[in-house]
KOLNU-633995 format. One record per residue (C-alpha): residue in three letters; x, y, z. Coordinates in pm, whole numbers. Last residue first. Example, Ala and Ser with C-alpha at 12.3 -4.5 7.8 and 13.67 -1.06 7.14 Angstrom:
<pts>
+------+--------+--------+--------+
| type |      x |      y |      z |
+------+--------+--------+--------+
|  SER |   1367 |   -106 |    714 |
|  ALA |   1230 |   -450 |    780 |
+------+--------+--------+--------+
</pts>
This chain:
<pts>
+------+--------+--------+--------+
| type |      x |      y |      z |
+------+--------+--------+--------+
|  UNK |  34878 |  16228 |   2738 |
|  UNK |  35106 |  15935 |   2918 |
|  UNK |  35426 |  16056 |   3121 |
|  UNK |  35736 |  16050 |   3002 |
|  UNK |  35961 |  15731 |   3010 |
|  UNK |  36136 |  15746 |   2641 |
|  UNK |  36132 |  15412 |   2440 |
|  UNK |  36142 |  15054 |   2416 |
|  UNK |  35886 |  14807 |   2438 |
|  UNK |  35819 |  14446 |   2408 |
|  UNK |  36157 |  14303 |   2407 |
|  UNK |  36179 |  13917 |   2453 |
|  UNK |  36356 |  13856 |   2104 |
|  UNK |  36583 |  14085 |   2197 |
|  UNK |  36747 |  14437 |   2086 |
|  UNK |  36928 |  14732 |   2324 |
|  UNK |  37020 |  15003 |   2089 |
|  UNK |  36766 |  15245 |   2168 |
|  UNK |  36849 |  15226 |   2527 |
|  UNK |  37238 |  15262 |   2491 |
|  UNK |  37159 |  15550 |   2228 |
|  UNK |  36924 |  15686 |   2463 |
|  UNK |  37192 |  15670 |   2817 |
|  UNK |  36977 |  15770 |   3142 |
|  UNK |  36825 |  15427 |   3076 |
|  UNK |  36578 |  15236 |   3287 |
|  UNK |  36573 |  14849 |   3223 |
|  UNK |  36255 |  14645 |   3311 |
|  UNK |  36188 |  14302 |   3356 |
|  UNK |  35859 |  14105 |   3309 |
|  UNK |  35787 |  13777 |   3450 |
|  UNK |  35686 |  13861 |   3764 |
|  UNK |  35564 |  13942 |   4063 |
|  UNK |  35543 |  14302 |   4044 |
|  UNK |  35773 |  14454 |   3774 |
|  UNK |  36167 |  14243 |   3775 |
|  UNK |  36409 |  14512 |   3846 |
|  UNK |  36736 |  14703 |   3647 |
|  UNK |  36856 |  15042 |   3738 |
|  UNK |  37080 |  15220 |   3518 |
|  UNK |  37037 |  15048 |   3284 |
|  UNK |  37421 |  15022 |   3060 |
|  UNK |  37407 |  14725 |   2839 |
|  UNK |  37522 |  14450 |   3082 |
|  UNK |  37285 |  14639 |   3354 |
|  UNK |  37005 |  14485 |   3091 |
|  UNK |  37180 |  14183 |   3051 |
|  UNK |  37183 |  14095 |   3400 |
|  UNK |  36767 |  14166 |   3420 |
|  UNK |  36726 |  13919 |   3112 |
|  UNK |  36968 |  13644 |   3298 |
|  UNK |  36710 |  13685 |   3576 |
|  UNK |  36432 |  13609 |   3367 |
|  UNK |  36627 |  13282 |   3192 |
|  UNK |  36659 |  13144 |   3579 |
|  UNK |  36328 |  13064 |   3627 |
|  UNK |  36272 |  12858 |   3881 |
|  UNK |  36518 |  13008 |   4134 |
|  UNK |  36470 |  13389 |   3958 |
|  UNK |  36096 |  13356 |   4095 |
|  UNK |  36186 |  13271 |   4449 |
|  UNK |  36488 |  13497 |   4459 |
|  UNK |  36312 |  13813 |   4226 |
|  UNK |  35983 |  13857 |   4434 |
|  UNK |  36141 |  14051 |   4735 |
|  UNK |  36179 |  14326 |   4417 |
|  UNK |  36471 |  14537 |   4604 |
|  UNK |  36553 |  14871 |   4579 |
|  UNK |  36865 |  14979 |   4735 |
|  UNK |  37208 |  14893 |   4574 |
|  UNK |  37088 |  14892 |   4213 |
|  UNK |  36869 |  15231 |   4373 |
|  UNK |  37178 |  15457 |   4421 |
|  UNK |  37246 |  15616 |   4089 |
|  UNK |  36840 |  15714 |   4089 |
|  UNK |  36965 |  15952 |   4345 |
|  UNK |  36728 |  15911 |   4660 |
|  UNK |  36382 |  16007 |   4708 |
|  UNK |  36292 |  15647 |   4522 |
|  UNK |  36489 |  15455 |   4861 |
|  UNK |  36285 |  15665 |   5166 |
|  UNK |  35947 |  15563 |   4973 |
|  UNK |  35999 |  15188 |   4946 |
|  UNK |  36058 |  15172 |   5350 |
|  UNK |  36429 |  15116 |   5453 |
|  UNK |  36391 |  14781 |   5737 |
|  UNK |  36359 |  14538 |   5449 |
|  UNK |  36322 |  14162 |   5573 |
|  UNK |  35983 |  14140 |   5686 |
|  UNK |  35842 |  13846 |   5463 |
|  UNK |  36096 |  13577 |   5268 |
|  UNK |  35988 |  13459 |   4943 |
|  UNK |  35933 |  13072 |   4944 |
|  UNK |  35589 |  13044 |   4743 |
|  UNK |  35498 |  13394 |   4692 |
|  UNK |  35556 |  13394 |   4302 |
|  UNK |  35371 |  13063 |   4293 |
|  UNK |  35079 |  13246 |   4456 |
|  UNK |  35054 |  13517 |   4198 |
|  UNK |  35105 |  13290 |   3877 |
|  UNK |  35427 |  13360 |   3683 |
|  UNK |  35367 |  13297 |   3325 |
|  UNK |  35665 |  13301 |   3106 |
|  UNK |  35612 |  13510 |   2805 |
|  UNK |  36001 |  13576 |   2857 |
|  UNK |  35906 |  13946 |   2867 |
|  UNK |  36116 |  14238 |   2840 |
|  UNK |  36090 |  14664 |   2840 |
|  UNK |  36337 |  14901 |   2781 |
|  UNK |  36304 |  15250 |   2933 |
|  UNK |  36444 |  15594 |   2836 |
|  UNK |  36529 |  15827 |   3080 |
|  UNK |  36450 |  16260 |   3077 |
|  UNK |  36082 |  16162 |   3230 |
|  UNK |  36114 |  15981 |   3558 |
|  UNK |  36018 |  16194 |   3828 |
|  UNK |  35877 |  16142 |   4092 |
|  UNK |  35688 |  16297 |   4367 |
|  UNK |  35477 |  16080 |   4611 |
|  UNK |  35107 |  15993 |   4546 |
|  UNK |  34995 |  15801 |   4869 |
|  UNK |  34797 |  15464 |   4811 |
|  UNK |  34609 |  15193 |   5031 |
|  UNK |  34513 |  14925 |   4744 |
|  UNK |  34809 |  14712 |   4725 |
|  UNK |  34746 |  14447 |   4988 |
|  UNK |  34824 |  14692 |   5245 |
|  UNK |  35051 |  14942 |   5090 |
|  UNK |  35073 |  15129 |   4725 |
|  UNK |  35345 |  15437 |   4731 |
|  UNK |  35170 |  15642 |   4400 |
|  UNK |  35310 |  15775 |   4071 |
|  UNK |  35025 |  15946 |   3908 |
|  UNK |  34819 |  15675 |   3740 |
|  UNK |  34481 |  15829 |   3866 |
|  UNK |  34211 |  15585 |   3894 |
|  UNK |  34457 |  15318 |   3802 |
|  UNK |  34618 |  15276 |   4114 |
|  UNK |  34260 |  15174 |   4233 |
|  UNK |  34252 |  14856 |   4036 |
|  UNK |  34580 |  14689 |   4207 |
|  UNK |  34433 |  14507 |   4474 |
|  UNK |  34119 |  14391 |   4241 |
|  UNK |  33801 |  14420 |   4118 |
|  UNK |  33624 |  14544 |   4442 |
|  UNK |  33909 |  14782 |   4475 |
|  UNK |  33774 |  15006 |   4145 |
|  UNK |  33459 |  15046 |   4313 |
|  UNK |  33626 |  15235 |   4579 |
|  UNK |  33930 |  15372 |   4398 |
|  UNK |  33579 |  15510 |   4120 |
|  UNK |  33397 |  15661 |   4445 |
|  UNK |  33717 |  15836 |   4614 |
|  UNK |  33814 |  16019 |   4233 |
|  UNK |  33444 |  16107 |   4238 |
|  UNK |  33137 |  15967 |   4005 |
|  UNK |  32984 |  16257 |   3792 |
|  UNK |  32731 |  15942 |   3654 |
|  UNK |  32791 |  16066 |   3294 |
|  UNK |  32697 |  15748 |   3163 |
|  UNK |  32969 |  15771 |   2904 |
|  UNK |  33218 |  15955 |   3114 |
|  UNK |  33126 |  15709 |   3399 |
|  UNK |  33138 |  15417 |   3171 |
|  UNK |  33459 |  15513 |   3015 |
|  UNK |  33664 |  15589 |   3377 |
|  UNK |  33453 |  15232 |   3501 |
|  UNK |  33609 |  15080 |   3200 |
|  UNK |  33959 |  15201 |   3257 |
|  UNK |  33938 |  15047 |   3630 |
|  UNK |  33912 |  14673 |   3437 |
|  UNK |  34147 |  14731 |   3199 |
|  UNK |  34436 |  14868 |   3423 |
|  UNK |  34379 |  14587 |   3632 |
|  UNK |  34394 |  14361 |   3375 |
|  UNK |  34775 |  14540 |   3259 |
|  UNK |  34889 |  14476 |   3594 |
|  UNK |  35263 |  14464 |   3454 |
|  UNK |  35376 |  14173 |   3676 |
|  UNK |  35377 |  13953 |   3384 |
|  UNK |  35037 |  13747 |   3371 |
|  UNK |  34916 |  13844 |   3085 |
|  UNK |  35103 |  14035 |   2801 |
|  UNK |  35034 |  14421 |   2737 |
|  UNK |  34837 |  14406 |   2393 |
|  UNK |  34506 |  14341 |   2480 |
|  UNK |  34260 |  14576 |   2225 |
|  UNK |  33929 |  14519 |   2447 |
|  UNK |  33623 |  14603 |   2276 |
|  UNK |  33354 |  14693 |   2515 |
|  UNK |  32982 |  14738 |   2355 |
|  UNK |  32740 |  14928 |   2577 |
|  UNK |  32439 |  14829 |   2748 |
|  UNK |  32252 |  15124 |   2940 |
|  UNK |  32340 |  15201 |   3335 |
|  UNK |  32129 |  15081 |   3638 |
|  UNK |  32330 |  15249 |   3858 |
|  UNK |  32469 |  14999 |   4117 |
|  UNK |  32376 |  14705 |   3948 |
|  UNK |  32505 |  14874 |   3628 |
|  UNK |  32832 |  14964 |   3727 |
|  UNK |  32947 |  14636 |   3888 |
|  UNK |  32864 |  14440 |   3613 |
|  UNK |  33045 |  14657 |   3359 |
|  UNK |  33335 |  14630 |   3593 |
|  UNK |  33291 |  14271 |   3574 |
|  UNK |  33303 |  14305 |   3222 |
|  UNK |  33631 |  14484 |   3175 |
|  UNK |  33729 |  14200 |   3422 |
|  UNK |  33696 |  13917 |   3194 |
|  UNK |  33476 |  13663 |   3288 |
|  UNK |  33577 |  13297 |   3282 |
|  UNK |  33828 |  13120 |   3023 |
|  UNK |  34161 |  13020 |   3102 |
|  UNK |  34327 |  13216 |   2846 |
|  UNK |  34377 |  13576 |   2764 |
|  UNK |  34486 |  13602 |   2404 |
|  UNK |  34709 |  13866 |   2361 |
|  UNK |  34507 |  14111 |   2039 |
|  UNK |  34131 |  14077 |   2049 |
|  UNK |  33866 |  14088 |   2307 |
|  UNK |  33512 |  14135 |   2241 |
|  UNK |  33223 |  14236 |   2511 |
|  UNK |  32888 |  14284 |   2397 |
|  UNK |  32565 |  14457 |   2534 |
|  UNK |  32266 |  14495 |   2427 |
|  UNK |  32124 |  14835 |   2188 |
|  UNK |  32470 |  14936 |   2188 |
|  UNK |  32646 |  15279 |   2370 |
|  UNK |  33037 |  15246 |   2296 |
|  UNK |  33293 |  15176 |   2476 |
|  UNK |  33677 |  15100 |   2303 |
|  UNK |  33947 |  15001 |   2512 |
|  UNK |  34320 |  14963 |   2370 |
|  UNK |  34617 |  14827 |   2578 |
|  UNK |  34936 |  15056 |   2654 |
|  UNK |  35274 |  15111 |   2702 |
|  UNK |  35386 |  15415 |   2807 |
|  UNK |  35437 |  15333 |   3197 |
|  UNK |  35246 |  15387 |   3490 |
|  UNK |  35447 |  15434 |   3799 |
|  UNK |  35415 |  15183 |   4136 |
|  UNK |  35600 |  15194 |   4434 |
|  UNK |  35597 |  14963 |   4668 |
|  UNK |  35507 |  14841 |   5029 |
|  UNK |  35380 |  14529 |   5106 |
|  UNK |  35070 |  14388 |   5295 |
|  UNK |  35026 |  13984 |   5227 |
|  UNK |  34687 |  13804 |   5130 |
|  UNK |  34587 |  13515 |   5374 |
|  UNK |  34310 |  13666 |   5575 |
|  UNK |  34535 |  13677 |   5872 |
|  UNK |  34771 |  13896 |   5697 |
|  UNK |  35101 |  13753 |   5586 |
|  UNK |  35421 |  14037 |   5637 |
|  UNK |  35617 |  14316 |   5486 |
|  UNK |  35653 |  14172 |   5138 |
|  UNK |  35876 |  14448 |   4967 |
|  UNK |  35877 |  14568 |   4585 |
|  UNK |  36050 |  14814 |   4451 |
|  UNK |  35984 |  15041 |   4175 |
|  UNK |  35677 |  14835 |   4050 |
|  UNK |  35632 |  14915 |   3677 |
|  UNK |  35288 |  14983 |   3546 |
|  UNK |  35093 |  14907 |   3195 |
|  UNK |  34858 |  15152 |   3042 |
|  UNK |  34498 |  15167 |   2970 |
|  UNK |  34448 |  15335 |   2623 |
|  UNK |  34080 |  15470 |   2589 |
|  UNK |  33850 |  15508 |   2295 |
|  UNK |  33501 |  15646 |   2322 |
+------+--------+--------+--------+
</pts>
Protein backbone atom coordinates (compact mmCIF):
# COMPACT_ATOMS: atom_id res chain seq x y z
CA UNK A 1 0.00 0.00 0.00
CA UNK A 2 1.07 3.53 -0.74
CA UNK A 3 0.81 6.33 1.75
CA UNK A 4 1.74 10.15 1.57
CA UNK A 5 2.84 11.43 5.07
CA UNK A 6 2.54 15.10 5.12
CA UNK A 7 4.51 17.94 6.49
CA UNK A 8 3.07 20.36 9.45
CA UNK A 9 3.23 24.03 10.18
CA UNK A 10 3.42 25.21 13.83
CA UNK A 11 0.92 28.18 14.20
CA UNK A 12 2.69 29.57 17.07
CA UNK A 13 5.07 28.39 19.00
CA UNK A 14 5.70 29.18 22.89
CA UNK A 15 8.37 27.61 25.33
CA UNK A 16 6.47 27.69 28.59
CA UNK A 17 9.17 26.36 30.78
CA UNK A 18 12.34 23.47 31.25
CA UNK A 19 11.07 20.27 32.77
CA UNK A 20 13.19 18.51 35.19
CA UNK A 21 13.94 15.82 32.73
CA UNK A 22 15.47 18.36 30.45
CA UNK A 23 12.89 18.58 27.52
CA UNK A 24 10.67 21.86 27.60
CA UNK A 25 6.55 21.93 27.66
CA UNK A 26 5.15 24.47 25.05
CA UNK A 27 2.08 25.22 23.66
CA UNK A 28 1.32 25.33 19.83
CA UNK A 29 -0.61 24.69 17.24
CA UNK A 30 0.11 22.38 14.70
CA UNK A 31 -1.89 21.82 11.03
CA UNK A 32 -0.79 19.38 8.46
CA UNK A 33 0.00 20.81 5.32
CA UNK A 34 -0.18 19.55 1.51
CA UNK A 35 3.07 18.63 1.09
CA UNK A 36 3.99 15.30 1.32
CA UNK A 37 6.65 12.33 1.47
CA UNK A 38 5.90 8.90 -0.18
CA UNK A 39 5.65 5.45 1.85
CA UNK A 40 5.24 2.34 0.19
CA UNK A 41 4.60 -1.21 2.49
CA UNK A 42 4.40 -4.11 1.12
CA UNK A 43 4.33 -7.84 2.53
CA UNK A 44 8.14 -9.48 1.53
CA UNK A 45 9.45 -12.74 2.30
CA UNK A 46 12.32 -10.54 4.81
CA UNK A 47 12.26 -7.40 5.33
CA UNK A 48 13.87 -4.27 3.62
CA UNK A 49 13.86 -0.73 4.17
CA UNK A 50 14.99 1.74 1.13
CA UNK A 51 15.02 5.38 1.18
CA UNK A 52 15.27 7.54 -1.81
CA UNK A 53 14.61 11.16 -2.66
CA UNK A 54 16.36 13.98 0.43
CA UNK A 55 19.10 12.18 1.60
CA UNK A 56 18.92 11.76 5.33
CA UNK A 57 22.39 11.84 6.69
CA UNK A 58 24.10 10.88 9.75
CA UNK A 59 23.54 7.37 9.47
CA UNK A 60 21.65 5.15 12.23
CA UNK A 61 18.12 3.74 12.01
CA UNK A 62 15.55 5.44 10.36
CA UNK A 63 12.40 5.82 12.15
CA UNK A 64 10.06 4.10 9.56
CA UNK A 65 12.06 1.19 10.86
CA UNK A 66 11.89 1.71 14.36
CA UNK A 67 8.28 1.75 14.00
CA UNK A 68 8.62 -1.52 12.22
CA UNK A 69 10.56 -2.59 15.31
CA UNK A 70 8.14 -1.54 17.58
CA UNK A 71 5.25 -3.33 15.81
CA UNK A 72 6.60 -6.60 15.57
CA UNK A 73 7.91 -7.10 19.14
CA UNK A 74 4.68 -6.25 20.24
CA UNK A 75 2.72 -8.35 17.65
CA UNK A 76 4.89 -10.49 16.10
CA UNK A 77 3.96 -9.09 12.60
CA UNK A 78 5.38 -10.53 9.02
CA UNK A 79 8.39 -8.69 7.18
CA UNK A 80 7.39 -6.16 4.82
CA UNK A 81 9.37 -3.94 2.46
CA UNK A 82 9.24 0.02 3.38
CA UNK A 83 10.23 2.34 0.67
CA UNK A 84 10.52 5.73 1.87
CA UNK A 85 9.98 8.52 -0.98
CA UNK A 86 11.69 11.64 1.35
CA UNK A 87 10.87 14.65 -0.20
CA UNK A 88 10.03 17.15 2.76
CA UNK A 89 13.67 18.39 3.76
CA UNK A 90 15.31 17.27 7.12
CA UNK A 91 15.73 19.06 9.80
CA UNK A 92 13.37 22.17 9.03
CA UNK A 93 10.77 22.40 11.60
CA UNK A 94 8.34 20.56 9.27
CA UNK A 95 8.36 17.13 11.31
CA UNK A 96 8.33 15.38 8.18
CA UNK A 97 10.28 12.05 10.25
CA UNK A 98 7.68 12.08 12.49
CA UNK A 99 5.17 11.95 9.98
CA UNK A 100 7.12 8.90 8.52
CA UNK A 101 7.55 7.08 11.34
CA UNK A 102 3.56 7.23 12.70
CA UNK A 103 2.58 6.61 8.83
CA UNK A 104 4.18 3.23 9.08
CA UNK A 105 2.38 2.05 12.10
CA UNK A 106 -1.15 3.47 10.04
CA UNK A 107 0.33 0.94 7.00
CA UNK A 108 1.34 -1.82 9.24
CA UNK A 109 -1.87 -1.89 11.10
CA UNK A 110 -3.95 -1.77 7.84
CA UNK A 111 -1.60 -4.35 6.49
CA UNK A 112 -1.50 -6.53 9.55
CA UNK A 113 -4.92 -5.77 10.25
CA UNK A 114 -4.17 -5.60 14.03
CA UNK A 115 -7.71 -3.25 14.50
CA UNK A 116 -5.31 -1.05 16.66
CA UNK A 117 -7.32 2.19 18.17
CA UNK A 118 -6.79 5.90 17.55
CA UNK A 119 -5.46 5.82 21.67
CA UNK A 120 -3.18 2.61 20.85
CA UNK A 121 -1.39 4.01 17.54
CA UNK A 122 -0.77 8.08 19.78
CA UNK A 123 0.60 5.58 22.28
CA UNK A 124 3.01 3.71 20.24
CA UNK A 125 3.36 6.55 18.08
CA UNK A 126 4.95 8.70 21.33
CA UNK A 127 7.61 6.14 21.84
CA UNK A 128 9.14 7.45 18.51
CA UNK A 129 8.95 10.82 19.16
CA UNK A 130 7.18 14.15 20.70
CA UNK A 131 5.64 14.92 17.59
CA UNK A 132 4.55 11.22 16.32
CA UNK A 133 1.13 11.25 17.81
CA UNK A 134 -0.04 14.44 15.85
CA UNK A 135 0.16 12.27 13.06
CA UNK A 136 -2.38 9.72 14.07
CA UNK A 137 -4.99 12.02 12.98
CA UNK A 138 -3.60 15.30 11.32
CA UNK A 139 -6.70 17.28 12.22
CA UNK A 140 -5.52 20.55 13.50
CA UNK A 141 -4.57 19.90 17.14
CA UNK A 142 -3.20 22.42 20.31
CA UNK A 143 0.09 20.11 21.15
CA UNK A 144 1.41 20.74 24.98
CA UNK A 145 3.85 19.08 27.24
CA UNK A 146 6.72 18.16 25.19
CA UNK A 147 4.44 18.02 22.17
CA UNK A 148 2.58 14.90 22.64
CA UNK A 149 -0.57 16.02 24.91
CA UNK A 150 -3.08 17.16 22.07
CA UNK A 151 -6.67 18.80 21.83
CA UNK A 152 -8.18 19.12 18.23
CA UNK A 153 -9.48 22.75 18.06
CA UNK A 154 -11.46 24.14 15.01
CA UNK A 155 -9.70 25.69 12.18
CA UNK A 156 -9.95 26.56 9.28
CA UNK A 157 -7.54 27.29 6.75
CA UNK A 158 -8.81 26.20 3.38
CA UNK A 159 -9.89 29.43 1.08
CA UNK A 160 -5.70 30.72 1.51
CA UNK A 161 -2.97 29.73 -0.41
CA UNK A 162 0.41 28.94 1.24
CA UNK A 163 4.04 29.41 0.15
CA UNK A 164 6.51 27.37 1.49
CA UNK A 165 10.68 28.13 1.99
CA UNK A 166 13.71 26.46 3.02
CA UNK A 167 17.29 27.81 3.22
CA UNK A 168 18.36 23.99 3.52
CA UNK A 169 19.93 25.28 6.62
CA UNK A 170 19.92 22.74 9.32
CA UNK A 171 18.72 23.87 12.61
CA UNK A 172 19.42 21.12 15.20
CA UNK A 173 16.75 20.91 18.12
CA UNK A 174 19.02 21.92 20.94
CA UNK A 175 20.80 24.71 19.04
CA UNK A 176 17.35 26.14 18.36
CA UNK A 177 16.83 26.25 22.27
CA UNK A 178 20.12 27.64 23.04
CA UNK A 179 19.23 31.31 24.33
CA UNK A 180 15.37 31.40 23.71
CA UNK A 181 13.62 32.87 26.53
CA UNK A 182 10.92 30.40 28.56
CA UNK A 183 7.57 31.82 30.08
CA UNK A 184 7.20 34.91 28.32
CA UNK A 185 3.64 34.62 26.57
CA UNK A 186 0.80 35.14 28.99
CA UNK A 187 -2.11 34.63 25.73
CA UNK A 188 -2.16 30.76 25.34
CA UNK A 189 -1.67 29.47 21.50
CA UNK A 190 -5.36 28.57 21.38
CA UNK A 191 -6.96 32.09 22.50
CA UNK A 192 -4.63 33.81 19.41
CA UNK A 193 -5.84 31.07 16.24
CA UNK A 194 -9.74 31.85 17.42
CA UNK A 195 -9.04 35.27 16.43
CA UNK A 196 -9.20 37.00 12.86
CA UNK A 197 -6.36 35.61 10.91
CA UNK A 198 -5.78 39.70 10.28
CA UNK A 199 -4.64 39.79 13.85
CA UNK A 200 -2.06 36.95 14.25
CA UNK A 201 1.32 39.22 12.72
CA UNK A 202 0.66 41.01 16.00
CA UNK A 203 -0.11 37.83 18.10
CA UNK A 204 1.47 34.64 17.30
CA UNK A 205 4.80 34.28 18.13
CA UNK A 206 7.43 31.34 17.12
CA UNK A 207 9.70 31.84 20.64
CA UNK A 208 12.21 30.00 18.26
CA UNK A 209 12.64 32.92 15.67
CA UNK A 210 15.24 35.41 18.02
CA UNK A 211 17.76 32.70 18.78
CA UNK A 212 17.53 31.12 15.39
CA UNK A 213 17.06 34.50 13.31
CA UNK A 214 20.51 35.72 15.43
CA UNK A 215 22.59 33.06 13.61
CA UNK A 216 20.88 32.93 10.77
CA UNK A 217 19.86 35.99 9.59
CA UNK A 218 19.11 34.85 5.70
CA UNK A 219 15.81 32.86 7.35
CA UNK A 220 14.49 35.85 8.76
CA UNK A 221 15.07 37.94 5.63
CA UNK A 222 12.86 34.94 3.92
CA UNK A 223 9.93 35.57 6.52
CA UNK A 224 10.28 39.69 5.64
CA UNK A 225 9.93 38.96 2.13
CA UNK A 226 7.05 36.96 2.47
CA UNK A 227 4.90 39.97 4.30
CA UNK A 228 6.94 42.05 1.46
CA UNK A 229 4.70 40.18 -1.05
CA UNK A 230 1.43 40.35 0.69
CA UNK A 231 1.20 36.94 3.56
CA UNK A 232 -0.88 37.57 5.53
CA UNK A 233 0.76 35.96 8.32
CA UNK A 234 4.34 35.03 8.09
CA UNK A 235 6.22 32.39 10.89
CA UNK A 236 9.21 30.22 11.00
CA UNK A 237 7.50 26.12 11.45
CA UNK A 238 8.81 24.51 14.70
CA UNK A 239 12.30 25.17 15.32
CA UNK A 240 13.43 25.95 12.28
CA UNK A 241 14.62 26.50 9.14
CA UNK A 242 11.54 26.57 7.20
CA UNK A 243 9.23 29.64 6.80
CA UNK A 244 5.85 29.81 5.79
CA UNK A 245 3.68 32.54 4.08
CA UNK A 246 -0.23 32.24 4.20
CA UNK A 247 -2.03 34.07 1.44
CA UNK A 248 -5.65 35.27 1.36
CA UNK A 249 -4.38 36.93 -2.08
CA UNK A 250 -3.77 33.68 -5.05
CA UNK A 251 -2.30 35.73 -7.61
CA UNK A 252 0.08 37.30 -4.82
CA UNK A 253 0.73 33.60 -3.70
CA UNK A 254 1.16 32.15 -7.06
CA UNK A 255 3.43 34.79 -8.00
CA UNK A 256 5.83 34.60 -5.18
CA UNK A 257 9.25 32.78 -6.79
CA UNK A 258 12.71 31.78 -4.95
CA UNK A 259 15.31 29.66 -5.14
CA UNK A 260 14.35 28.46 -1.48
CA UNK A 261 10.65 27.71 -2.39
CA UNK A 262 9.55 24.24 -1.93
CA UNK A 263 5.89 24.52 -2.23
CA UNK A 264 3.25 26.70 -3.24
CA UNK A 265 -0.31 26.22 -3.45
CA UNK A 266 -3.89 26.21 -1.93
CA UNK A 267 -4.13 25.14 2.01
CA UNK A 268 -7.05 22.55 1.94
CA UNK A 269 -7.00 19.72 3.68
CA UNK A 270 -5.21 16.39 2.45
CA UNK A 271 -7.62 13.50 0.74
Amino acid sequence: MILYPPAKINLGLNILRKREDGYHDIDSCMVEIPFTDILEVTMSDSFEFLQTGIEISGGGTNLCEKAYQLLQNEFDIGPVRIHLRKQIPVGAGLGGGSADATYTLLALNHLFDLQLSIQKLKELSAELGSDCPFFVEGLPQIAQGKGEILAPVELDLSDLYMVLLNTGIHVGTKEAYDGVSVGVNTVTIEEIVQKPIEKWKDLLKNDFETSVFQRYPEIQTLKESLYQSGAIYAAMSGSGSSVFGLFTNKVAAMNFNTTHLIYKGRFKKLL
